[in-house]
C-alpha positions as CSV (number, residue, x, y, z in Angstrom):
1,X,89.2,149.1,197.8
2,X,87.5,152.6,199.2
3,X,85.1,154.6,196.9
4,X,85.1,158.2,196.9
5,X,82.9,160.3,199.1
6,X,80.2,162.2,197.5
7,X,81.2,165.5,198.9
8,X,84.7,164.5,197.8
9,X,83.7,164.1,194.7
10,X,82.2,167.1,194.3
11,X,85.0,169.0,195.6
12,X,87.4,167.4,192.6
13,X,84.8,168.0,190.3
14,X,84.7,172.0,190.8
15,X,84.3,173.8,186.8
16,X,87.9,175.2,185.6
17,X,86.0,178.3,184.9
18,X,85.5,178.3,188.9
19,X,88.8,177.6,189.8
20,X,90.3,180.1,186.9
21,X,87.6,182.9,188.6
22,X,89.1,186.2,189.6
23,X,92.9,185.6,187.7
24,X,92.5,186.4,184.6
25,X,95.5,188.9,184.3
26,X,94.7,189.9,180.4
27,X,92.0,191.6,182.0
28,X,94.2,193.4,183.8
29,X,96.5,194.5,181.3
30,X,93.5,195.4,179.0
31,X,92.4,197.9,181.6
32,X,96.0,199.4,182.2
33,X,96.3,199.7,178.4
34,X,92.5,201.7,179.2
35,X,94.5,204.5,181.5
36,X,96.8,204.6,179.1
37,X,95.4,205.4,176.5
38,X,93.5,207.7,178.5
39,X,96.3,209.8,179.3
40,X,97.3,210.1,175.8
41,X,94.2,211.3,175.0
42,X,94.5,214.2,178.0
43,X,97.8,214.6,175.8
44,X,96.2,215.7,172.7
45,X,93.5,217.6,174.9
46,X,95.8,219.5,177.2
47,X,97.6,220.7,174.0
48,X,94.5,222.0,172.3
49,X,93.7,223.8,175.3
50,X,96.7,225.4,176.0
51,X,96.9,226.7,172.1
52,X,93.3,228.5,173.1
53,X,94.2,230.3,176.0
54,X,97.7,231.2,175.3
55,X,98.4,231.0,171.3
56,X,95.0,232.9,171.0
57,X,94.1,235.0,169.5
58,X,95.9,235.1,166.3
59,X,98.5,238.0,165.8
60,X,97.7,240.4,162.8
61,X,97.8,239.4,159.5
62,X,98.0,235.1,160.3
63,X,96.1,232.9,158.6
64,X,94.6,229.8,160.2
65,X,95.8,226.5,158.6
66,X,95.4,222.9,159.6
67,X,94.8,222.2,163.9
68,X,94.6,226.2,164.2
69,X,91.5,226.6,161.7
70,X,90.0,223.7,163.0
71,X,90.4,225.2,166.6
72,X,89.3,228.4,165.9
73,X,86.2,228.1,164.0
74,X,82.6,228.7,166.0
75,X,81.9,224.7,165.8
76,X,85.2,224.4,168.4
77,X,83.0,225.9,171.0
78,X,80.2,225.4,173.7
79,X,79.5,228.9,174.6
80,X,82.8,230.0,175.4
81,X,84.4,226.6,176.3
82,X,86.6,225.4,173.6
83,X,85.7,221.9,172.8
84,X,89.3,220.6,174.2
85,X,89.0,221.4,177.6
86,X,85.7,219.6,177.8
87,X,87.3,216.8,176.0
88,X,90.6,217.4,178.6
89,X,87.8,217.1,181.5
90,X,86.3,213.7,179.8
91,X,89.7,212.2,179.9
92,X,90.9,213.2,183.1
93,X,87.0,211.2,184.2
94,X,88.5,208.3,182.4
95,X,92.2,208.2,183.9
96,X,90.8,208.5,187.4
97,X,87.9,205.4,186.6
98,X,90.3,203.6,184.7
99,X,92.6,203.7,188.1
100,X,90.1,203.2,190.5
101,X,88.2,200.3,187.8
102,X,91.7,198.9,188.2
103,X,92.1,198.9,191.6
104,X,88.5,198.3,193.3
105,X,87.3,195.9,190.1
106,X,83.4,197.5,190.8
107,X,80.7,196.6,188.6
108,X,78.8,199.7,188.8
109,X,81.5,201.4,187.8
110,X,82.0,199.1,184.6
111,X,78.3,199.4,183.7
112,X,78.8,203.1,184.1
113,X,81.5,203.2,181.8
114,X,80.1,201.8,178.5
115,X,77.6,205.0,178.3
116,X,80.7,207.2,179.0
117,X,82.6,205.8,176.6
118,X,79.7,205.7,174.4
119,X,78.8,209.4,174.2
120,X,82.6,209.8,173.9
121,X,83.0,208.1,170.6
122,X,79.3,209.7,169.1
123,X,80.5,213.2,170.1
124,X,83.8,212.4,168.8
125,X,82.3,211.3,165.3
126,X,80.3,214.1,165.1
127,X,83.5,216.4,165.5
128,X,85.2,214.8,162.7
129,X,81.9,215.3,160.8
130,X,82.6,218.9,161.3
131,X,86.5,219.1,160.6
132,X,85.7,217.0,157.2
133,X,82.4,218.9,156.1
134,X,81.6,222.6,157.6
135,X,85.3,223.4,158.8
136,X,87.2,221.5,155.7
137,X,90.4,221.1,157.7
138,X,92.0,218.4,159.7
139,X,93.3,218.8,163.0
140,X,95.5,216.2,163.7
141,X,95.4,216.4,167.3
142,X,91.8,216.1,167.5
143,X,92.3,212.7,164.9
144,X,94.3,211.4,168.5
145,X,91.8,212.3,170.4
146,X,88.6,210.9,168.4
147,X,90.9,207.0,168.0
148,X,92.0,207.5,171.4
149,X,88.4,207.6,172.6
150,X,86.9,204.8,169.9
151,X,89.7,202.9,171.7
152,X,88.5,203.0,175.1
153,X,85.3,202.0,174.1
154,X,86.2,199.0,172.1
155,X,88.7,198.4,175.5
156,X,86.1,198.1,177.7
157,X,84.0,196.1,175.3
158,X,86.8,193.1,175.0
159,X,86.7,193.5,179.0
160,X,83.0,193.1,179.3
161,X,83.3,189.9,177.2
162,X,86.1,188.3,179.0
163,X,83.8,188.5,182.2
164,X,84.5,192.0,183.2
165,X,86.8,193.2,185.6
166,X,85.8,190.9,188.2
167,X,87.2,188.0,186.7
168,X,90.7,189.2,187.5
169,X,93.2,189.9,190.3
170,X,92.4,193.1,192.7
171,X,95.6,195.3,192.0
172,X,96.5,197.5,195.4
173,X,96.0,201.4,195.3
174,X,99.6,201.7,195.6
175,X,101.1,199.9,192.7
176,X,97.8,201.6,190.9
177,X,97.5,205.9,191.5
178,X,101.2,206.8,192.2
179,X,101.9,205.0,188.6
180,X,98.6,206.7,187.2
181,X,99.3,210.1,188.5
182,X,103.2,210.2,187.0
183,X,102.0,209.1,183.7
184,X,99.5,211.9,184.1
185,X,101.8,215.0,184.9
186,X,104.3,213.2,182.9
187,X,102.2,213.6,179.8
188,X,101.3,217.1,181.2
189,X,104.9,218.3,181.5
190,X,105.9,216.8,178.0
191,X,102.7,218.6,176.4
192,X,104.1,221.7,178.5
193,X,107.5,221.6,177.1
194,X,106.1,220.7,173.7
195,X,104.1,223.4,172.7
196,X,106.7,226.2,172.2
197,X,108.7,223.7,169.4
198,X,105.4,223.4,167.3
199,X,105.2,225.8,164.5
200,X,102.4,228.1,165.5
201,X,102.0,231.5,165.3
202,X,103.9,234.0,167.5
203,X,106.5,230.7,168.4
């Protein structure tokens, strides 16, 4: 009767949580729901900013209700930025390191993404502060774009937890951008086509 070698063994003896190391595909998934949830968020965005610069200003005699008081009032602004296109920007930042956290699996880009996502969620609170309190209005589209950003954070957390990134598959670059970018102009061209059918004034 042989015995087993030592280094044999060892070598049957490996930790599941070795063998199981980079294929965790949850992961995955978790960080494609990330990008899209992103690009509903540059949804919401894309809309607001395309009601500043060509619903506004107001023709004579409208009043501001709803998304349009909201939008209009000084607190919607950073000098003469409306709030939305910063917020399209900050979305656009996440699609793009959502795809490439996808792809390339880099943990400096993971780390860098929980302050991100941080100061996303903080300055989204403190918007809804404003539409509840000062403004006393609710935009609706700016409610999508505060729980699309809360989501991404709390995304990112449930990633971090499993292991990070790193504990699943690399996805290649080309089943990664070309999907990315169509959902991106996708969402762009139905936010496009959308805005005429809302019930704004001078539609």
């Amino acid at each position: 009767m042989t015995q087993a070698t030592p280094a044999a063994t060892a070598a049957t003896s490996v930790p599941s949580s070795t063998q199981l190391a980079g294929e965790d595909r949850t992961i995955n998934a978790l960080i494609r729901t990330f990008i899209g949830v992103a690009v509903a968020g540059w949804g919401a965005s894309m809309l607001l900013t395309a009601i500043h610069f060509w619903v506004l200003p107001l023709p004579d005699g409208a009043q501001p209700q709803g998304a349009i008081e909201v939008i209009t009032s000084p607190w919607a602004y950073v000098g003469p930025i409306p709030l939305a296109t910063i917020g399209a920007a900050y979305y656009i930042l996440m699609i793009a390191a959502g795809a490439t956290w996808l792809h390339t699996k880099d943990a400096r880009l993971e780390r860098a993404l929980l302050p991100l996502t941080s100061l996303g969620v903080l300055s989204s609170a403190g918007f809804v502060y404003l539409q509840l309190v000062p403004i006393g209005a609710i935009c609706p589209f700016c409610m999508i774009s505060a729980a699309a950003t809360t989501t991404l954070l709390i995304l990112e957390i449930v990633v971090r937890k499993r292991g990070g990134a790193a504990a699943a598959p690399r996805v290649e670059a080309v089943r990664v951008w070309p999907v990315t970018f169509f959902a991106t102009m996708a969402m762009t061209v139905f936010v496009l086509w959308g805005l005429p059918q809302l019930p704004l004034p001078g539609n």
